[in-house]
Backbone bond lengths (Angstrom), bond angles and torsions (degrees), N, CA, C in turn:
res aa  C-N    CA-C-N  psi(-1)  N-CA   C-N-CA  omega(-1)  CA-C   N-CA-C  phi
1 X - - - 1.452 - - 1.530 109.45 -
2 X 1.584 123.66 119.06 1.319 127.43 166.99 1.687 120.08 -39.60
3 X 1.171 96.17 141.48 1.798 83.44 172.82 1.484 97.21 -86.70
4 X 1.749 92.83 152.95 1.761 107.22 161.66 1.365 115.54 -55.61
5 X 1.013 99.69 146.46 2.046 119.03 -170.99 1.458 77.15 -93.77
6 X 1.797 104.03 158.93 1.121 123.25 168.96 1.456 122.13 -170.98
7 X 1.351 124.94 122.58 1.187 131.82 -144.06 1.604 111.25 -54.23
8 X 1.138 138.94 155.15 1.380 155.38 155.25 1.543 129.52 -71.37
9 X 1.211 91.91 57.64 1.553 81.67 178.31 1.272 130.07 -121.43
10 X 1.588 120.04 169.98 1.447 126.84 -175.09 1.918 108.05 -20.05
11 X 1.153 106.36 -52.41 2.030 97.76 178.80 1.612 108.89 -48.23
12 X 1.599 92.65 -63.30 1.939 109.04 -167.46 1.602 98.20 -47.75
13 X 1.025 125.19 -46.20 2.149 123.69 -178.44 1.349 100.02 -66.39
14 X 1.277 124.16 -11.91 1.350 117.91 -164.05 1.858 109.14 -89.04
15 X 1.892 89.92 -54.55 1.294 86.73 157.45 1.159 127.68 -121.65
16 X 1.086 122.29 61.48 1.722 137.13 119.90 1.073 112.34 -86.79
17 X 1.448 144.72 -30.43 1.854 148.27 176.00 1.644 80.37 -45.89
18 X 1.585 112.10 -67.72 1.684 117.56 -172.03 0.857 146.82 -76.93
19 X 1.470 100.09 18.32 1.608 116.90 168.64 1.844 100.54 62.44
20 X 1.160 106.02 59.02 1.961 99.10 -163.36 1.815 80.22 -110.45
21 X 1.093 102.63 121.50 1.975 96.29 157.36 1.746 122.44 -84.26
22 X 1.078 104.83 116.07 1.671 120.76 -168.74 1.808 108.19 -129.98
23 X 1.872 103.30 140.22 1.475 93.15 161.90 0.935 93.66 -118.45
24 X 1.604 110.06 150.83 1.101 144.80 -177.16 1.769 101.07 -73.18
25 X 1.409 113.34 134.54 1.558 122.88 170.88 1.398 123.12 -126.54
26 X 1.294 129.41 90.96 1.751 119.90 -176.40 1.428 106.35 -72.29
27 X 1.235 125.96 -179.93 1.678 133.05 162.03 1.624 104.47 -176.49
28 X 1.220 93.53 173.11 1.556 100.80 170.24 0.929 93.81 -64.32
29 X 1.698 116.81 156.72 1.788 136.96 176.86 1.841 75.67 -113.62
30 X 1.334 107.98 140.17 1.677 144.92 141.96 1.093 120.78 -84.66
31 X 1.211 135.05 106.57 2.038 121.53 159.76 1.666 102.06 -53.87
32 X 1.273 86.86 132.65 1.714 98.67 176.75 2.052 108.99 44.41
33 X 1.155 82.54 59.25 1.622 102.14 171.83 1.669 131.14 -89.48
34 X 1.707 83.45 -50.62 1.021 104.82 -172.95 1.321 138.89 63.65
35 X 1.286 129.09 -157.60 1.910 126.47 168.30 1.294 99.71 -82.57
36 X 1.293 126.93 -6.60 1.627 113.14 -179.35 1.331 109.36 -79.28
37 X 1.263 102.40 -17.73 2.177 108.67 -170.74 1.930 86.87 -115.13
38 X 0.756 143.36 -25.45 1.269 139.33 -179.73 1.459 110.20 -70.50
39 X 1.637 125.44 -42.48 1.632 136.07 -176.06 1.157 94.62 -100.32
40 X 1.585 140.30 6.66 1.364 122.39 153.89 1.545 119.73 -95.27
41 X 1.652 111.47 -25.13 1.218 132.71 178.44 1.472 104.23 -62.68
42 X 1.170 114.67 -32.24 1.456 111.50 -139.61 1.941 89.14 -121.17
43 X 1.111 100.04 -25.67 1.934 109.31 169.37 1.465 107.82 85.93
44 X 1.535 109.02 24.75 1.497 136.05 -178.93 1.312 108.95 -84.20
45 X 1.241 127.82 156.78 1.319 146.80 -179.53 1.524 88.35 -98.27
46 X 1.698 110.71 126.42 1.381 111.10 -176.66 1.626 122.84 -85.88
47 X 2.154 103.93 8.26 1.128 91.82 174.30 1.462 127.45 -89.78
48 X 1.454 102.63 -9.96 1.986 134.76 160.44 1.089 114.45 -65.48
49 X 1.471 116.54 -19.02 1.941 109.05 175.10 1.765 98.93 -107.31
50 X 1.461 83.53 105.61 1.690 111.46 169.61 1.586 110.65 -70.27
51 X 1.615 106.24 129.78 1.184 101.61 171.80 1.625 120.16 -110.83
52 X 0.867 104.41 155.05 1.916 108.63 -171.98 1.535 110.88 -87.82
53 X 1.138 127.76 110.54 1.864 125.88 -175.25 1.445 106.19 -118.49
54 X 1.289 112.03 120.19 1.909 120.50 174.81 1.353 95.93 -87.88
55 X 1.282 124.11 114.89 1.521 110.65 161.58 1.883 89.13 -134.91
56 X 1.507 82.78 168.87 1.580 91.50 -172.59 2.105 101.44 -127.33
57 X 1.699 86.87 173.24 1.566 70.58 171.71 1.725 112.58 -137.03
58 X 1.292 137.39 -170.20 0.957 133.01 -167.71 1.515 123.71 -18.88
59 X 1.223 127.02 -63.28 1.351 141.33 137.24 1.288 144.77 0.76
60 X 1.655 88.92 -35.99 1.498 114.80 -173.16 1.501 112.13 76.76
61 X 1.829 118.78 14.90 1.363 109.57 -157.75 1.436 86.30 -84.78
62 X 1.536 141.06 164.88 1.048 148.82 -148.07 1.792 118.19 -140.44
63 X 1.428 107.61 93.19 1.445 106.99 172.98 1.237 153.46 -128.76
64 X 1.574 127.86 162.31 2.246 95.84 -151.56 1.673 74.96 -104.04
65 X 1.950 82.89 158.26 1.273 98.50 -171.22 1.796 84.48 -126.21
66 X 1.338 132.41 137.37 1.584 136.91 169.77 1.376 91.53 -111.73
67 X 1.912 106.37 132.72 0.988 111.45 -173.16 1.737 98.61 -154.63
68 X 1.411 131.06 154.30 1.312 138.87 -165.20 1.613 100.35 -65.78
69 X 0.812 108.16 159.95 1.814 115.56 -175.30 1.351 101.32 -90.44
70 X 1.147 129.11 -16.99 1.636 127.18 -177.06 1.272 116.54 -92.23
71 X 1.838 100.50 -17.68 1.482 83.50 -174.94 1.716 96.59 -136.38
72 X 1.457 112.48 178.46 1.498 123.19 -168.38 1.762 103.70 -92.43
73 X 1.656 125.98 178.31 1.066 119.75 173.86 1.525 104.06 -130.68
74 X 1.398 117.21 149.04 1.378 106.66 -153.54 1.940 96.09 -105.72
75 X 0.904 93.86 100.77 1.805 102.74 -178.22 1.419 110.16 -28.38
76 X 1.684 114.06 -55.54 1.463 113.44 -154.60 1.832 98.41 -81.48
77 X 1.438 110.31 -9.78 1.167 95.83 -178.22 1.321 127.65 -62.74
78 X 1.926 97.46 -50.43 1.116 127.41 167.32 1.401 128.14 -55.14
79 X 1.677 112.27 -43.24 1.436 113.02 140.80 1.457 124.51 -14.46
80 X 1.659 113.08 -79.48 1.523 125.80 -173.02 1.455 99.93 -50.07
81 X 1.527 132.89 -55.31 0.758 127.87 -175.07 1.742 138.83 -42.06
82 X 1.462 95.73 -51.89 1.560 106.36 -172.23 1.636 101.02 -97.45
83 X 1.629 105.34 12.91 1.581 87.94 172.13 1.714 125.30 89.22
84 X 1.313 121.30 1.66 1.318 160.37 176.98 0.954 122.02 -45.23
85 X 1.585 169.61 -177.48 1.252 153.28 71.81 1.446 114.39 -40.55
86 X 1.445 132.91 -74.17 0.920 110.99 158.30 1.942 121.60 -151.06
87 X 0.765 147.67 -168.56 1.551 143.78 177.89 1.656 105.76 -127.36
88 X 1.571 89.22 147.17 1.395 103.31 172.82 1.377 103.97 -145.22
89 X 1.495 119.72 153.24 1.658 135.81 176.94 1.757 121.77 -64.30
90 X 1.209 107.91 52.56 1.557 111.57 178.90 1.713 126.56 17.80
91 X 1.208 104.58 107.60 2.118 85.99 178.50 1.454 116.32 -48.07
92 X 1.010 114.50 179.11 1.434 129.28 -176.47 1.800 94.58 -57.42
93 X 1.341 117.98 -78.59 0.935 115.16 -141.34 1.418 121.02 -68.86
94 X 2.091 103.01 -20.58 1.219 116.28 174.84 1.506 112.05 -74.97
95 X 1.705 138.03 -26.57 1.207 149.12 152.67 1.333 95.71 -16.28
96 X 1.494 109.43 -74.07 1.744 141.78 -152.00 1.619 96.69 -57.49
97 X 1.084 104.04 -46.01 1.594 107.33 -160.01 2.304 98.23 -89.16
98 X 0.604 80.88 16.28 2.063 103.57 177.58 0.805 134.69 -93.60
99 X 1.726 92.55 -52.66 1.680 115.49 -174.19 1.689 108.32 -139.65
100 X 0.683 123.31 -3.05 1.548 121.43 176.45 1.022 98.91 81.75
101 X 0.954 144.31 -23.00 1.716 139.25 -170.52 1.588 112.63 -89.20
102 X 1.376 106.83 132.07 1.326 98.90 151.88 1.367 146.70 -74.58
103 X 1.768 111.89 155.99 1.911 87.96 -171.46 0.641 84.01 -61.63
104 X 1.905 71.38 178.29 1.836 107.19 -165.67 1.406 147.90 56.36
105 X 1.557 96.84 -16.86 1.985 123.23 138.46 1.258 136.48 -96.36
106 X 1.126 103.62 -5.54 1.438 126.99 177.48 1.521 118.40 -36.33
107 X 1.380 130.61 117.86 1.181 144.59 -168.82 1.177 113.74 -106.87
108 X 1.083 154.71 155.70 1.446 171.70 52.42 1.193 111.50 38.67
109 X 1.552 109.82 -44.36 1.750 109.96 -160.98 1.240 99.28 -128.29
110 X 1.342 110.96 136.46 1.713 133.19 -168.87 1.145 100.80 54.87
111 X 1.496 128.93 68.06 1.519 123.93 140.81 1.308 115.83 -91.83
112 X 1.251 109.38 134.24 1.684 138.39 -175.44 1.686 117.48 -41.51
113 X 1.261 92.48 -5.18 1.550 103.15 -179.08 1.104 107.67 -156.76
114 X 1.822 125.26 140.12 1.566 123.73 -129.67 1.956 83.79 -120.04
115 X 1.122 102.39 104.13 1.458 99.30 173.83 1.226 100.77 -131.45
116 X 1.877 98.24 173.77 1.711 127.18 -178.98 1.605 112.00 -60.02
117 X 1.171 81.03 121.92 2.420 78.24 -173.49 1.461 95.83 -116.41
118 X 1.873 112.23 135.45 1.174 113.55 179.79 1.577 101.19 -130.44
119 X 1.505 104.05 159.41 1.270 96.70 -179.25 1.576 107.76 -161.33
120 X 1.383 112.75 156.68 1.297 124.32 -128.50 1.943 80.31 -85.39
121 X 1.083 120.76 151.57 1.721 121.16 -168.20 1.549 103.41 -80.42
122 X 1.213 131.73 -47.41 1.228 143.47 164.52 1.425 118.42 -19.28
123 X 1.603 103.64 -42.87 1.787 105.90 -173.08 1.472 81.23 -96.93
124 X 0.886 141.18 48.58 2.042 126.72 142.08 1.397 90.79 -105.23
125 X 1.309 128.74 -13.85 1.684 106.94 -165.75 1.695 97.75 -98.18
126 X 1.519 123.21 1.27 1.378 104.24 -174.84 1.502 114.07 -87.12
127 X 1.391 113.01 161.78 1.290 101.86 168.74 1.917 131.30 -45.89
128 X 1.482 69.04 -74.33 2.072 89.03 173.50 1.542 96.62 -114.35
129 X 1.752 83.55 167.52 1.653 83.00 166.44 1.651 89.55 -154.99
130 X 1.476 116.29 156.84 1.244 125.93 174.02 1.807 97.81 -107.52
131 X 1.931 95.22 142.61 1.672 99.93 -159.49 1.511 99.86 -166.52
132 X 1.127 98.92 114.83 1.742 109.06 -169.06 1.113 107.25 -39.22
133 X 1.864 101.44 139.46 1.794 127.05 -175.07 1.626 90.86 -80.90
134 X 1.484 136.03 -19.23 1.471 96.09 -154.66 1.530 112.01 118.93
135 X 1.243 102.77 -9.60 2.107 108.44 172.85 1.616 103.97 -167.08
136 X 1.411 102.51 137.72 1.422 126.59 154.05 1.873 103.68 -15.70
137 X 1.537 119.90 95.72 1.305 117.76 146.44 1.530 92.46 118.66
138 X 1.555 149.38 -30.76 1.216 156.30 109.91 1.355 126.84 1.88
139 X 1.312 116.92 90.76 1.907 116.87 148.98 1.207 117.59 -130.65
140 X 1.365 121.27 137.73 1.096 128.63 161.83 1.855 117.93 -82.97
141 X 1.758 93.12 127.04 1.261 100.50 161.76 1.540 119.07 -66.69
142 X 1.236 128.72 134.65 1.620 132.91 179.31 1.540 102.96 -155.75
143 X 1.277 91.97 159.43 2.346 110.71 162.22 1.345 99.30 -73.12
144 X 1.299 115.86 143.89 1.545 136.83 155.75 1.442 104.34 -37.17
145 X 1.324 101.25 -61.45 1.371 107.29 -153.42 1.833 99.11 -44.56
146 X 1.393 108.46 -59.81 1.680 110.10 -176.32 1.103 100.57 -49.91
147 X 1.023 158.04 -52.32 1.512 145.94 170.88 1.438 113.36 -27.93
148 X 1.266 107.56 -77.53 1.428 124.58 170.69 1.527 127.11 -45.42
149 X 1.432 122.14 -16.56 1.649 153.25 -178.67 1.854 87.35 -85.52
150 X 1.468 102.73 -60.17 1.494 99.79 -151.84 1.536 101.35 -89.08
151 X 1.136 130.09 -66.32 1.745 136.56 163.81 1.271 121.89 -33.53
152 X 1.715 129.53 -42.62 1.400 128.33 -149.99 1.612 117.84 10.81
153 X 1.498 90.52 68.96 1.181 106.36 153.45 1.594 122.88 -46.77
154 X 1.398 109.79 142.87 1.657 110.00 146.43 1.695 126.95 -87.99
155 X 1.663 98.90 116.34 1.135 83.66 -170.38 1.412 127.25 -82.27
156 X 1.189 146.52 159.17 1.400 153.84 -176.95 1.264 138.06 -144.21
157 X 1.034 141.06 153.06 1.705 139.01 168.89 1.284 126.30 -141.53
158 X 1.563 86.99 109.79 1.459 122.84 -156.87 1.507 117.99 -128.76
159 X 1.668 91.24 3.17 1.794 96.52 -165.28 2.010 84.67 -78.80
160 X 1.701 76.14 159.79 1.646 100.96 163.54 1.769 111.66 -137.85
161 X 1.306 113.00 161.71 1.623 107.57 156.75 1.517 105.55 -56.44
């Protein structure tokens, strides 16, 4: 049996540059799907499919937030936290113009612009986690830990229901 093809992009060079071991996962892409159609597609538990959020803050300075697919992230928390006035969820197009990626492909790794990445503390304790390759319908399964090796994230806890 052939292996599945799977696209090349700015994330996948990123971690292969880092020696990160990842499987590759395609699926149907949904508009406004989300991890709820992504961890059903994929037969994932949607609290392991990490989602990628550009939000920026007063400033307009611009930063990804990785956060569990089940649950939301509470801006003002994260606000208080990093010292902020306050945060908001980037439009589409300003996301786009951030990271090269389009929503809903949105990557973590090799975005076009080198910002503060935070992430919720909870996903260092999972085993794997599935976490967008970089295109609409794409995640790679990977360990936290390589995330955390390659990103150095700050970690935080900020999730809410």
């Amino acid at each position: 049996m052939a292996k599945e093809k799977y696209p090349v992009t700015q994330a996948v060079r990123v971690l292969r540059d880092n020696k990160c071991g990842f499987d590759p996962h395609l699926y149907e892409y949904e508009e406004k799907g989300g991890t709820k159609h992504s961890s059903r597609e994929l037969g994932a538990d949607e609290h392991e499919v990490i989602k990628t959020i550009i939000v920026e803050d007063e400033s307009k300075i611009p930063y990804v937030v990785l956060m569990h697919g089940d649950k939301e992230i509470s801006l003002k928390q994260l606000a208080r936290d990093i010292n902020v006035k306050l945060l908001k969820p980037c439009d589409p197009e300003t996301a786009n113009r951030h990271t090269g990626y389009l929503v809903g492909g949105t990557s973590p790794f090799g975005t076009k612009r080198k910002m503060r990445v935070f992430m919720e503390t909870t996903i260092a304790a999972l085993e794997k986690i599935y976490i967008n390759g970089g295109k609409r319908g794409f995640l790679v399964k990977m360990a936290p830990a390589d995330v955390i090796r390659v990103l150095k994230p700050e970690l935080v806890n900020v999730a809410t229901d």
